[in-house]
C-alpha positions as CSV (number, residue, x, y, z in Angstrom):
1,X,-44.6,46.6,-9.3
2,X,-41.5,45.5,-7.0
3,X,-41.6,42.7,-5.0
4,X,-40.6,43.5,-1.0
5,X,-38.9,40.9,1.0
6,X,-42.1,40.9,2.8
7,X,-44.4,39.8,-0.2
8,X,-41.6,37.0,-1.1
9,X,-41.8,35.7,2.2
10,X,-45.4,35.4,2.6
11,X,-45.9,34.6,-1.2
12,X,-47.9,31.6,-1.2
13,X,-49.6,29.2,-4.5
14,X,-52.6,26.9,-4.2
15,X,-53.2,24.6,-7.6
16,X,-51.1,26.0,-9.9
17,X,-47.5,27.4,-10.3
18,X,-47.7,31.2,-9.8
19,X,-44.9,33.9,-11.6
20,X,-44.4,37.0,-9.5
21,X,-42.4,39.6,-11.4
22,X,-39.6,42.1,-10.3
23,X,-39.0,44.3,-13.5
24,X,-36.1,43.1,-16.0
25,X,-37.1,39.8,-16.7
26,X,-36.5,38.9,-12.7
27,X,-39.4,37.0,-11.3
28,X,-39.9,34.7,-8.7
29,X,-41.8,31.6,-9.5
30,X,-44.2,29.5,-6.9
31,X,-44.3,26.3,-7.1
32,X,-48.1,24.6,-6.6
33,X,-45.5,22.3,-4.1
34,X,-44.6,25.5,-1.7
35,X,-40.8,25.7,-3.4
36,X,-39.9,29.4,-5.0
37,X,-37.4,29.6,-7.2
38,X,-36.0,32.7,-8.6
39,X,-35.7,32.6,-12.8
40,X,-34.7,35.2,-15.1
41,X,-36.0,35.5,-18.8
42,X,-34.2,37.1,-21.6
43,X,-33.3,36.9,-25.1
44,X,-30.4,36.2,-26.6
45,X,-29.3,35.9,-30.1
46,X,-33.2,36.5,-30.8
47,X,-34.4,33.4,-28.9
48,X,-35.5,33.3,-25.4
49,X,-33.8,32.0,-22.8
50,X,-34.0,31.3,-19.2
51,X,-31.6,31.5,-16.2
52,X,-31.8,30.0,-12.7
53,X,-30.8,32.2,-9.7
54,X,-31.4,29.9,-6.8
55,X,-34.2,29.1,-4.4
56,X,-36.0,30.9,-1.8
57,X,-34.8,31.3,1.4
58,X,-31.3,30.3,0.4
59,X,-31.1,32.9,-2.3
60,X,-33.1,36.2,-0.7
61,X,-34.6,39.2,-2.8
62,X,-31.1,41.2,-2.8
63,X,-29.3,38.4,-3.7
64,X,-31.4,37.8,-6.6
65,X,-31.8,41.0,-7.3
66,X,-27.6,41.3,-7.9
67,X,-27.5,37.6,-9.4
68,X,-29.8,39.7,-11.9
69,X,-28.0,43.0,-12.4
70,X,-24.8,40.7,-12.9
71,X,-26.5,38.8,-15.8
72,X,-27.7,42.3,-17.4
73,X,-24.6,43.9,-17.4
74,X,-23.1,40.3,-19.6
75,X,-26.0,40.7,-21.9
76,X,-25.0,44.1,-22.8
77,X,-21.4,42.8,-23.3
78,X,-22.8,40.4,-26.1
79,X,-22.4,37.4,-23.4
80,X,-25.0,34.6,-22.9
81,X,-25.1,34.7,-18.9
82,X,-26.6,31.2,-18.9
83,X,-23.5,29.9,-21.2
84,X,-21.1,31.5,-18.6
85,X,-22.9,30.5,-15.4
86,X,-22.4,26.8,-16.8
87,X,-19.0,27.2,-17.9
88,X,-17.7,28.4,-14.3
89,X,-19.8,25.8,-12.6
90,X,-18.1,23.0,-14.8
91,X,-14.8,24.6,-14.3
92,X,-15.7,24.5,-10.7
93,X,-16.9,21.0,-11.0
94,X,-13.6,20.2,-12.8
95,X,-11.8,22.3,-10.1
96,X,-12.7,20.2,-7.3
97,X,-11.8,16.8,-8.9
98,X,-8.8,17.5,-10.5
99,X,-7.3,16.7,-6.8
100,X,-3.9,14.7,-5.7
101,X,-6.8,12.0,-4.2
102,X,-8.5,12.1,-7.8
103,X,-5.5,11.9,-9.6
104,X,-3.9,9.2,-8.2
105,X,-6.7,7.1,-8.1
106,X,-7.4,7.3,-11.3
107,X,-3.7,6.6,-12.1
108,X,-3.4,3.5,-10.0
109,X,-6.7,1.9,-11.5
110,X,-5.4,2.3,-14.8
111,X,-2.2,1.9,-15.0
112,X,-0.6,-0.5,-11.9
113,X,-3.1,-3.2,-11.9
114,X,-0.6,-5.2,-13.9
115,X,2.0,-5.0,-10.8
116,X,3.0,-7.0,-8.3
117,X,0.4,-7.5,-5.5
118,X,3.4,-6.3,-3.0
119,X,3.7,-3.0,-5.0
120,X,0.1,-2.5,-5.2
121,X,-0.2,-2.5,-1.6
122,X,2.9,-0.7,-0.7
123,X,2.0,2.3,-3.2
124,X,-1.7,2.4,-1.8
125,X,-0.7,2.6,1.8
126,X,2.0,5.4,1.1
127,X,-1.3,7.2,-1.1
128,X,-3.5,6.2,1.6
129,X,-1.4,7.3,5.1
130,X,1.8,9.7,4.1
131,X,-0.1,12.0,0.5
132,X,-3.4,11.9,1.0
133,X,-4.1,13.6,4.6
134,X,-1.6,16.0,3.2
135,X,-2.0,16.7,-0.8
136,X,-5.2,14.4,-1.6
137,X,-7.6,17.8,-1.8
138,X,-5.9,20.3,-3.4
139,X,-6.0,20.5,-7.3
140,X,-3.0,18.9,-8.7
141,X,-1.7,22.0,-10.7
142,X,-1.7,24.2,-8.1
143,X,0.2,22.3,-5.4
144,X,3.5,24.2,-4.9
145,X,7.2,22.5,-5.0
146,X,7.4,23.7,-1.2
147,X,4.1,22.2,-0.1
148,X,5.4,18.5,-1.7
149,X,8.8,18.9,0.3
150,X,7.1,19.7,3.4
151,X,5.1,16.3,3.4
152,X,8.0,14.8,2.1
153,X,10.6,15.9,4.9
154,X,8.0,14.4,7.4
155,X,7.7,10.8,6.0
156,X,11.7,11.3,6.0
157,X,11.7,11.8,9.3
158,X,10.1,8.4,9.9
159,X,12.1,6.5,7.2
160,X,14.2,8.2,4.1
161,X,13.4,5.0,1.7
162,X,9.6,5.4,2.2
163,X,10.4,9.6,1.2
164,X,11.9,8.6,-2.0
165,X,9.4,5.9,-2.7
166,X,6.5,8.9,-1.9
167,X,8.5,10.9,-3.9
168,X,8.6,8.6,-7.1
169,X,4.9,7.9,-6.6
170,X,4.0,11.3,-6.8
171,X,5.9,11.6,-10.4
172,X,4.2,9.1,-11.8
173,X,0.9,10.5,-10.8
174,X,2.1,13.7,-12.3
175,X,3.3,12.1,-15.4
176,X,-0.1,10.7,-15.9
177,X,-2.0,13.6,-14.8
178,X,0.3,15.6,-17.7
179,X,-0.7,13.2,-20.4
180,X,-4.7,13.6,-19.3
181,X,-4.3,17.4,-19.5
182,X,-5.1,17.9,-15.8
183,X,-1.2,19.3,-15.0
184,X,1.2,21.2,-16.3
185,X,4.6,19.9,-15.2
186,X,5.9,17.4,-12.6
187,X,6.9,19.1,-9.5
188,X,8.6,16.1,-8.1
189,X,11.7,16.5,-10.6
190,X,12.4,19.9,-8.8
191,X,13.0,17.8,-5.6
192,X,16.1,16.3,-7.2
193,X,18.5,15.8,-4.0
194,X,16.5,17.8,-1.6
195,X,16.0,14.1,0.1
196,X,18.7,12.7,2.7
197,X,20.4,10.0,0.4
198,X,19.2,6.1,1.2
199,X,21.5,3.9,2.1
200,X,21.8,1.0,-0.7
201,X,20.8,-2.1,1.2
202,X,22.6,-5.4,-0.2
203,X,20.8,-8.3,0.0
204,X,22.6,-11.2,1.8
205,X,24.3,-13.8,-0.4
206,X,26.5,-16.6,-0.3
207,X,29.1,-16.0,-2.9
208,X,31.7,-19.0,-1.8
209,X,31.3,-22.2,-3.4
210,X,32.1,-24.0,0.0
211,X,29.3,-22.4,1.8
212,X,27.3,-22.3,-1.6
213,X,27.9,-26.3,-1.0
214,X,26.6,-26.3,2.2
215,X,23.7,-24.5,1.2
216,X,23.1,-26.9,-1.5
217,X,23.2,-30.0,0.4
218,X,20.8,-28.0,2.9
219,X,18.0,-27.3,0.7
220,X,18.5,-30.8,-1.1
221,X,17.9,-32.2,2.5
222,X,15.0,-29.7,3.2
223,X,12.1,-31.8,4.5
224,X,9.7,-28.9,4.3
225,X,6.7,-28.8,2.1
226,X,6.9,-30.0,-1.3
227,X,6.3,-26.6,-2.7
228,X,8.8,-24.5,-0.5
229,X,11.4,-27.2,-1.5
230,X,10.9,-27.0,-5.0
231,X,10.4,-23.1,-5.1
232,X,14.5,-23.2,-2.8
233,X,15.5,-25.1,-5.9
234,X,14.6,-23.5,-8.6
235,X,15.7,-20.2,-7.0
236,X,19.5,-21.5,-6.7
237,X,18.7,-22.8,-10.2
238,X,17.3,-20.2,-12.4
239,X,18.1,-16.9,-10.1
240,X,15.3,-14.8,-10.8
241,X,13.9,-12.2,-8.5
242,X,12.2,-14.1,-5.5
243,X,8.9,-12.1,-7.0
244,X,9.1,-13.4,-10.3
245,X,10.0,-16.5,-9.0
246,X,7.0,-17.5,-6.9
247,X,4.4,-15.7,-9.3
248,X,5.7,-18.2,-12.1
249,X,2.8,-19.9,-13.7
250,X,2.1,-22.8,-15.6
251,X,1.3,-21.3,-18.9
252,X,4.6,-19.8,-18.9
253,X,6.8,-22.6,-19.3
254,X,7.7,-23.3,-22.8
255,X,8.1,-27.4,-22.6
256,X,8.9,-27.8,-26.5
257,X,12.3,-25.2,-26.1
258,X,12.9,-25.8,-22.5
259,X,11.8,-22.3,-21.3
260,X,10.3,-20.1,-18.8
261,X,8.7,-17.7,-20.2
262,X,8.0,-14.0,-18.3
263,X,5.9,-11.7,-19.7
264,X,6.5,-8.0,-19.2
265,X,4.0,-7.2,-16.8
266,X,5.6,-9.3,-14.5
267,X,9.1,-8.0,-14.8
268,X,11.2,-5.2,-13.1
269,X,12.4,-3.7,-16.3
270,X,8.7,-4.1,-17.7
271,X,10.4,-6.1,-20.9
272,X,9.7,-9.5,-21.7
273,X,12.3,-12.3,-20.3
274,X,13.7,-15.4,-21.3
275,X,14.8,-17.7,-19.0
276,X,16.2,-21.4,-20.2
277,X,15.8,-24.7,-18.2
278,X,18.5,-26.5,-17.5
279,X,18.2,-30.4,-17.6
280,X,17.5,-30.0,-13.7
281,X,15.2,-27.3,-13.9
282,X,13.0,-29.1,-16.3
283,X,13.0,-32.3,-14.3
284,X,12.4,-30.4,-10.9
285,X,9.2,-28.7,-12.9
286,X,8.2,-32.0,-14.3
287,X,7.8,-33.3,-10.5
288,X,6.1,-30.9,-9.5
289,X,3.7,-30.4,-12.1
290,X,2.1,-34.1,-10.8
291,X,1.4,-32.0,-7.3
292,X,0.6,-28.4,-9.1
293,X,-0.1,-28.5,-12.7
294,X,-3.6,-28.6,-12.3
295,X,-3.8,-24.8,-10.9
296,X,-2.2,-21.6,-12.3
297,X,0.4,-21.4,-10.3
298,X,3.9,-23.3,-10.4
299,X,4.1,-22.5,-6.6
300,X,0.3,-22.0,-4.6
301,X,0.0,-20.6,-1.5
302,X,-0.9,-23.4,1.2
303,X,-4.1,-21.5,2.0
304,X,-6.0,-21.8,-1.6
305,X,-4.0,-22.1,-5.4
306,X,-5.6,-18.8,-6.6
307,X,-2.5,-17.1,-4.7
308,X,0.9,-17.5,-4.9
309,X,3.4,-18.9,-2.5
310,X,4.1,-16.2,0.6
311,X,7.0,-14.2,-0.1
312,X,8.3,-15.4,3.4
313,X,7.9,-19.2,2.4
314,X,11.3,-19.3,1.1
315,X,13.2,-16.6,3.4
316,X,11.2,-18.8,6.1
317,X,12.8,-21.9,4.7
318,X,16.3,-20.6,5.2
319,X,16.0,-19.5,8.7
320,X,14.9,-23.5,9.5
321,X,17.7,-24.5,7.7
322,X,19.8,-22.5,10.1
323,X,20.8,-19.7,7.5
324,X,20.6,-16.4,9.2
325,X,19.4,-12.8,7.6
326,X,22.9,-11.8,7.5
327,X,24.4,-14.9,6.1
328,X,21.5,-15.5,2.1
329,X,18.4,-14.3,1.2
330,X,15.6,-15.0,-0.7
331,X,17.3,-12.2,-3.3
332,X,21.0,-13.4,-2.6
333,X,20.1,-16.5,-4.9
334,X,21.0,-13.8,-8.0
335,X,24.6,-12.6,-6.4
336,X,25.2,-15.8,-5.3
337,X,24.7,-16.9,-9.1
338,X,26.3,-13.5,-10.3
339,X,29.4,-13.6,-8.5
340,X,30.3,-16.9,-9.2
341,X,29.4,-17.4,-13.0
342,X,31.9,-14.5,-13.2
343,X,34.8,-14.7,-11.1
344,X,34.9,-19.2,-11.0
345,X,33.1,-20.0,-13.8
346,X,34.6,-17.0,-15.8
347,X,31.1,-16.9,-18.3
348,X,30.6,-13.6,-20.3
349,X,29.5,-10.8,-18.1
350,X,27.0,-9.2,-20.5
351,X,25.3,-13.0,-20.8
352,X,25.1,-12.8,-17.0
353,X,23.8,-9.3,-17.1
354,X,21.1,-10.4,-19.3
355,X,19.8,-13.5,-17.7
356,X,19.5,-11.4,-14.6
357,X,17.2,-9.6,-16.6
358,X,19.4,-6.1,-16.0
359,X,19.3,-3.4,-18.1
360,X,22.0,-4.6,-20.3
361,X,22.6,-2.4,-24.1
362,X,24.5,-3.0,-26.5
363,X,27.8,-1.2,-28.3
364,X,25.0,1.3,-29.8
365,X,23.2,1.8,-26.7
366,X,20.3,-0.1,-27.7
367,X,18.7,-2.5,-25.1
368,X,19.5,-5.7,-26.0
369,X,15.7,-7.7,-26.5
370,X,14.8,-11.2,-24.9
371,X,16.4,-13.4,-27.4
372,X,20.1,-11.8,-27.3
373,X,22.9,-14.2,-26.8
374,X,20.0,-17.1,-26.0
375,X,21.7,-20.2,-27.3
376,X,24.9,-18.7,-24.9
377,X,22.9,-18.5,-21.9
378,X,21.2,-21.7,-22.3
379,X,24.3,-23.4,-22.2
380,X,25.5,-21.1,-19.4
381,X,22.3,-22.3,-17.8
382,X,23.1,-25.8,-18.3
383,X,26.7,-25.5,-16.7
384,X,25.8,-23.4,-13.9
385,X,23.1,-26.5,-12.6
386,X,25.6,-28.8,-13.6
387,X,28.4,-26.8,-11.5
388,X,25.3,-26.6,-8.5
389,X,25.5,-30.3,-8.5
390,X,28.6,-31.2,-8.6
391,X,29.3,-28.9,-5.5
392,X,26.6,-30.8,-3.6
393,X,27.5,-33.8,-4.8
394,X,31.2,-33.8,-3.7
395,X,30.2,-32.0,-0.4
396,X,27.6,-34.8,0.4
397,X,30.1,-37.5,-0.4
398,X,32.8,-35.9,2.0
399,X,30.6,-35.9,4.5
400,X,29.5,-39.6,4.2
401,X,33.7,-40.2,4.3
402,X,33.7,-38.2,7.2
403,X,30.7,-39.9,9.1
404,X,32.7,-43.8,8.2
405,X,35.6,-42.2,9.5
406,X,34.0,-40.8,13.0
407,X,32.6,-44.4,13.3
């Protein structure tokens, strides 16, 4: 006999769990709890199977009754309708994670945690405030090139270097999301030049050697904290970006060949870098290391040595010094060193190109690796401190002349 909607409702169980049939293998099943649930029985592929249709009240007598004719009309197709139920609830499943958000979370666990701790936190807050309230729900293959430019165009109209860096982001969550088989293709590289065009900022530098001189004598005369002064040095000496600089750790410094040694997570180009120590580099390290050697770090931040030095410690120092934003940097250390190892000290510009750690290739095309051309940009090394000193050197004994003189 058919159930009624009636005889569902009021269907009640005492001490045992209690099957109340429909016809066709539809029955709804009393729990000795008060919970009904609606089940269907069948066979298929000569065993017996069951299928769950929902509960009571959520899932009422007509609703069942069509969850029911649905699952007939697969059997008769040669379907299992409890195989395809699970199938489109896993799709669904995998439908609803397979979002922007998901995505790129997963990608920046995985694959940025060797960054910089500045990158890290730039890339999560441009996730976290300009993609997410935007993209972070919908599945990442069905996003359209037109929905990216839209949120794109409106973090441009805030700043254009924060839209390309958005936009760069978003490729290389695509790019991942490709090689875990959760995309197709990147939509980002359809975006070529649809952004206003950045303006290149150059960082400020000192590319005289009379006011490199001055600068010299400046930091030589610093009477900041043993750390800051050290870290001024060393930039001026080695000219490595202010990054790589103050994350430079102990265990990288190659004592027995005179080298700092960067591994690739740590660099730009993600390639492992060679950088030789002068005569003056080594002794600067050597005087610090009685201060610093016992932690990780060459350079600790003054609030505990399981961090590195600020990345405002040094651009802090200049400012005291009475160097201005427009006049050096914290970066202009490397154009400073650049310009003048070329066009005074007239050294090769490929060795130059190298020790900045550029991408430099060679006549085939190849990049060059971390040894190329070392023994020439050791002794490059070596003349460009010796050259640092000797324009301090002269400078500070002028200016004792001039301070007899004024007497």
């Amino acid at each position: 006999m058919k159930l009624s909607a009636t005889a569902v409702k009021n269907a009640r169980t005492a001490d045992k769990n209690v099957k109340l049939a429909d016809g066709g293998g539809l029955y709804l099943l009393l729990h000795k709890n008060g919970s009904k649930y609606w089940r269907y029985d069948y066979r298929f592929l000569g065993k017996r199977r069951t299928q769950a249709l929902g509960t009571y009240p959520e899932v009422s007598l007509q609703d069942a009754r069509k969850a029911h004719m649905d699952s007939r009309a697969l059997l008769s197709q040669g379907k299992d309708p409890s195989a395809i139920k699970k199938l489109a609830k896993e799709q669904a499943r995998t439908k609803s994670t397979n979002t922007f958000e998901g995505m790129a979370s997963e990608w920046f666990s995985k694959k940025i945690q060797d960054k910089s701790e500045s990158y890290r936190v730039r890339t999560l807050r441009i996730l976290q405030q300009d993609l997410y309230p935007y993209l972070g729900s919908h599945p990442i293959n069905e996003i359209t090139t037109q929905e990216l430019l839209a949120v794109l165009r409106r973090i441009e109209d805030r700043t254009v270097d924060i839209a390309h860096r958005a936009k760069q982001t978003v490729g290389q969550v695509y790019k991942y999301a490709i090689a875990v088989g959760m995309a197709e293709r990147d939509i980002s590289a359809d975006l070529t030049g649809a952004l206003k065009v950045r303006n290149k900022k150059h960082h400020a530098a000192i590319t005289e050697p009379i006011e490199l001189a001055r600068l010299l004598v400046a930091i030589y005369a610093y009477r900041g904290t043993p750390t800051v002064s050290s870290a001024l040095k060393l930039s001026a000496l080695l000219f490595q970006r202010p990054g790589e600089i103050r994350h430079m750790e102990w265990s990288e410094i190659n004592w027995i060949d005179a080298r700092w040694e960067i591994p690739a997570c740590k660099m730009k180009m993600s390639r492992d870098h060679i950088v030789p120590l002068s005569r003056q580099a080594s002794d600067e390290l050597r005087n610090l290391q009685r201060l610093t050697g016992n932690g990780a770090y060459v350079f600790p931040s003054s609030r505990g040595r399981s961090r590195p030095l600020s990345d405002n410690g040094i651009r802090t120092a200049l400012r005291t010094m009475g160097f201005s934003n427009e006049q050096m940097s914290p970066h202009g250390f490397r154009a400073t060193a650049r310009t003048i190892l070329d066009e005074v000290l007239e050294y090769r510009v490929d060795w130059i190109e190298h020790q900045l750690a550029h991408a430099v290739k060679d006549p085939t095309g190849r990049a060059y690796n971390r040894t190329s051309f070392l023994q020439d940009r050791t002794r490059m090394m070596q003349g460009w401190a010796d050259y640092l000193d000797g324009l301090r050197l002269k400078l500070g004994k002028r200016g004792a002349v001039n301070a007899i003189k004024a007497q």
